[in-house]
N, C-alpha and C positions, 0 to 999 in steps of 0.2 A: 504493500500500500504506500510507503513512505517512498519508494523509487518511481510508484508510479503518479505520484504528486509533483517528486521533482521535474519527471518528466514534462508533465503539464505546465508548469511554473518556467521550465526552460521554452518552450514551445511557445507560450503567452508572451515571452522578456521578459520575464517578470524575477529570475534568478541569474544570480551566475555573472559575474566579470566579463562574459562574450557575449552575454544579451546586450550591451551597454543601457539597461537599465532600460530600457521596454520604448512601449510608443512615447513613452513620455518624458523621458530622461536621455542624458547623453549618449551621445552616438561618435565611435572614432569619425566617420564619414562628415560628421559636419564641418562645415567652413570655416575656417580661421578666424579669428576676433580679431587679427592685423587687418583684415579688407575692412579699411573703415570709407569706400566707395558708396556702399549702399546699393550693388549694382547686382547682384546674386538673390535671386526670390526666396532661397532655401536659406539665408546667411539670416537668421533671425535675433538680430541683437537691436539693444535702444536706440532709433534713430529719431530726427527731429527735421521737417521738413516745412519750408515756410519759400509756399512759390507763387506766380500767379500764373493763369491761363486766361489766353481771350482768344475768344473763335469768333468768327463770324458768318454772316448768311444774309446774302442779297444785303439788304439797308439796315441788317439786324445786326447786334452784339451782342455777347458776354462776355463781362471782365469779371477772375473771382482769384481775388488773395485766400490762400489757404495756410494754416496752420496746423498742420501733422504730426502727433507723438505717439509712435509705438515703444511699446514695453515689452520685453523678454518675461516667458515665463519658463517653470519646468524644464530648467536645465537648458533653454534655449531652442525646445521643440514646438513650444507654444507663445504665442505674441497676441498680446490687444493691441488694439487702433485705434484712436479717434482722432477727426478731423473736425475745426472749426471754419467755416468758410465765410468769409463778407462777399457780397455781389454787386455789380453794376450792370445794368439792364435797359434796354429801350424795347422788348417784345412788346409791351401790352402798349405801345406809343409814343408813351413819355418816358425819359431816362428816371429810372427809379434805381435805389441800392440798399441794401441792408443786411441782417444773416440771412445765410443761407440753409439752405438743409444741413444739419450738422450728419456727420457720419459715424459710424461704430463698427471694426470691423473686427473678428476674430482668425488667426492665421496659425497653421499648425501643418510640422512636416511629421506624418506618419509614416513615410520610407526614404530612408538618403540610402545612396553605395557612394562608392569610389569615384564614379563617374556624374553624377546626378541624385534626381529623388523627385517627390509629388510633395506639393504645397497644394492644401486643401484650404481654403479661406470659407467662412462667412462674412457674406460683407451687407451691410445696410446702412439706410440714410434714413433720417427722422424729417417728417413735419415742422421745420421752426424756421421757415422762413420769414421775416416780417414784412414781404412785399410778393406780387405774386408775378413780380419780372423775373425772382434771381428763386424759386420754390417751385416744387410740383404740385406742390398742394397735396402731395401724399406721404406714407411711407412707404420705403422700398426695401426688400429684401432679394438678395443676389448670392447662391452656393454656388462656388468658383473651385476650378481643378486645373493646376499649371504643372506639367511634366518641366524638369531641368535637367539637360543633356550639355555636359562640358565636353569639348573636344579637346580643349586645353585647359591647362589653370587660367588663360587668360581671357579664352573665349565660351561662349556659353549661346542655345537656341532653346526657348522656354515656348513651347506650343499651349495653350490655355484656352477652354472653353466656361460660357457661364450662364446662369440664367437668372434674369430679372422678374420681379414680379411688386406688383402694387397692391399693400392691405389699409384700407382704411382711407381717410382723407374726407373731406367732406365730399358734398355734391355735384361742387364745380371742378375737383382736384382731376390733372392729368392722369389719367391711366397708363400703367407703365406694364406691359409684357414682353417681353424678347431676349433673342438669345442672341451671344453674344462668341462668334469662334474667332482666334487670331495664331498670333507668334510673334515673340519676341527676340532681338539678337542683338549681345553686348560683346563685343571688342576693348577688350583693356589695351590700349594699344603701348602704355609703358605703366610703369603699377600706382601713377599719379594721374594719369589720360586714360579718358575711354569714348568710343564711339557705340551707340545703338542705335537700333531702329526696330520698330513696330510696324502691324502691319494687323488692321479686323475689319471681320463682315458682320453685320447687324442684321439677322433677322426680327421683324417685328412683328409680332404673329397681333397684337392689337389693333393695327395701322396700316398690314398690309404693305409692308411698307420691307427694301432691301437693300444696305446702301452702307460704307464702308468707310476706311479713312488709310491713309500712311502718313506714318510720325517719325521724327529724327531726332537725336540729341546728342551735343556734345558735352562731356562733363570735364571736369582739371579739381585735384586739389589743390584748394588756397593752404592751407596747415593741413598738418597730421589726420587731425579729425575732423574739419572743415571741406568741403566742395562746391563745387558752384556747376551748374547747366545750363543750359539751354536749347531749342529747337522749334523746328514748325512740323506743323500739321497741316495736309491737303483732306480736302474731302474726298470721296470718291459715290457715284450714282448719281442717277438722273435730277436735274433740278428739284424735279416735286418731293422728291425722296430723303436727300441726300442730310445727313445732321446738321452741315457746317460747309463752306467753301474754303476756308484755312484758319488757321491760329497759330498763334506763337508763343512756347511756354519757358519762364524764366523761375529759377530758383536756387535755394541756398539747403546745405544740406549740412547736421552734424549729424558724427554717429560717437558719441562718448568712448 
C-alpha cells in the first residue's frame, strides 16, 4: 500500500526531488530570473508595465495609458494580473476620456521542458469605465492557451488561441463573443535588444464579422531591470470588418 501511494504521489508531482514539486512548484525547465526583458510568456516573474496604445479607424480613435503589475506566485508557476487603464475616445462623437475597463488576469504554466511549455491564462476585464467612449459596457471573460517553442535561448515562436465572451452589462452594453487565433515571434537579437512580431485573426461569431491585425516591436534595455519598446500595428480585412487601420504602441517596462 505504502509503494503504491508513492507511486501515485510520484505520478501526480507531488513527491520526490525529480517531480520539481508538481504543477505548482519549481521546475528545472523554467527560465532564468537574469531575462529581466519580459519577452518569454512562460518567464513568470514581477513585472511592471506602464504603456500607451492608440489605434485608429476611418475619423475614429483610441488612446489608452495603461498601468500593469503582475505578481509571481507558487514558486513562479503561477502569476496574477491586473491592469489599470485611463482612455481617450471620440467613438460616441465627442472626444471623451476616463477609466477604462480595468482588467484581472490569472497566468499559470502547467508544463515547461527544455525546449518550451503551455501558459494557460484567465484573462478578464470589468465594467468600470466612466465614459462609454473608452468601456464596453460589459464584463468580459477570455481562457487563453499559448504553446512556447524556443529554437534558441535567444529566439522563441509562441502560437496562442483564445476565446472571449461577454457576462452581464447592462442593456445598452456591447456584446463581446469571439475567438481569437494568432502567433507570436521574439528575437533577442543581443541579451539587451530584441525584435518581435505578432500576427491574429478575429473570429466574431456575434458580429459576423472576420478581420485581423500584424504588430511589430522593438525593445533595448535602458538598466539592468528597466526596458523601453515600441511599434505599430496594421489592420488587416475589409473596411466594414476590420478593428483598427493602424496604431502605435509605446512603453516602459520593469521587471525587479
Amino acid at each position: 500500500m505504502r509503494s503504491s501511494l508513492a507511486s501515485l504521489l510520484l505520478v501526480l508531482g507531488l513527491a520526490g526531488p525529480a517531480s520539481a514539486q508538481g504543477l505548482f512548484g519549481a521546475s528545472p525547465y523554467q527560465p532564468p530570473t537574469s531575462d529581466k526583458t519580459g519577452t518569454d510568456p512562460l518567464n513568470l516573474q514581477q513585472q511592471v508595465d506602464v504603456r500607451n496604445v492608440y489605434a485608429t479607424l476611418e475619423d475614429f480613435y483610441v488612446d489608452t495609458t495603461s498601468y500593469r503589475h503582475a505578481v509571481p506566485l507558487m514558486a513562479r508557476r503561477l502569476r496574477v494580473v491586473g491592469t489599470v487603464p485611463i482612455g481617450f475616445s471620440n467613438l460616441t462623437g465627442l472626444t471623451e476620456g476616463g477609466l477604462s475597463d480595468i482588467g484581472a488576469d490569472v497566468e499559470w504554466t502547467p508544463w515547461l521542458t527544455r525546449r518550451g511549455g503551455l501558459l494557460v491564462a484567465f484573462r478578464t476585464t470589468w465594467d468600470t469605465a466612466t465614459s462609454d467612449a473608452v468601456g464596453l459596457g460589459t464584463n468580459t471573460l477570455a481562457p487563453t492557451a499559448q504553446f512556447v517553442f524556443r529554437f534558441s535561448p535567444r529566439a522563441l515562436v509562441a502560437p496562442f488561441v483564445s476565446y472571449r465572451k461577454s457576462v452581464g452589462g447592462d442593456q445598452y452594453a456591447f456584446e463581446v463573443e469571439d475567438t481569437t487565433a494568432g502567433a507570436s515571434i521574439v528575437w533577442r537579437t543581443t541579451e539587451r535588444t530584441w525584435v518581435s512580431g505578432r500576427a491574429r485573426y478575429v473570429i466574431d461569431s456575434r458580429y459576423d464579422r472576420r478581420y485581423g491585425d500584424l504588430s511589430g516591436e522593438v525593445g533595448w534595455m535602458l538598466l539592468d531591470r528597466v526596458s523601453t519598446y515600441a511599434g505599430p500595428t496594421f489592420g488587416l480585412g475589409s473596411d466594414e470588418d476590420r478593428g483598427q487601420d493602424w496604431g502605435v504602441t509605446f512603453g516602459f517596462r520593469i521587471v525587479p
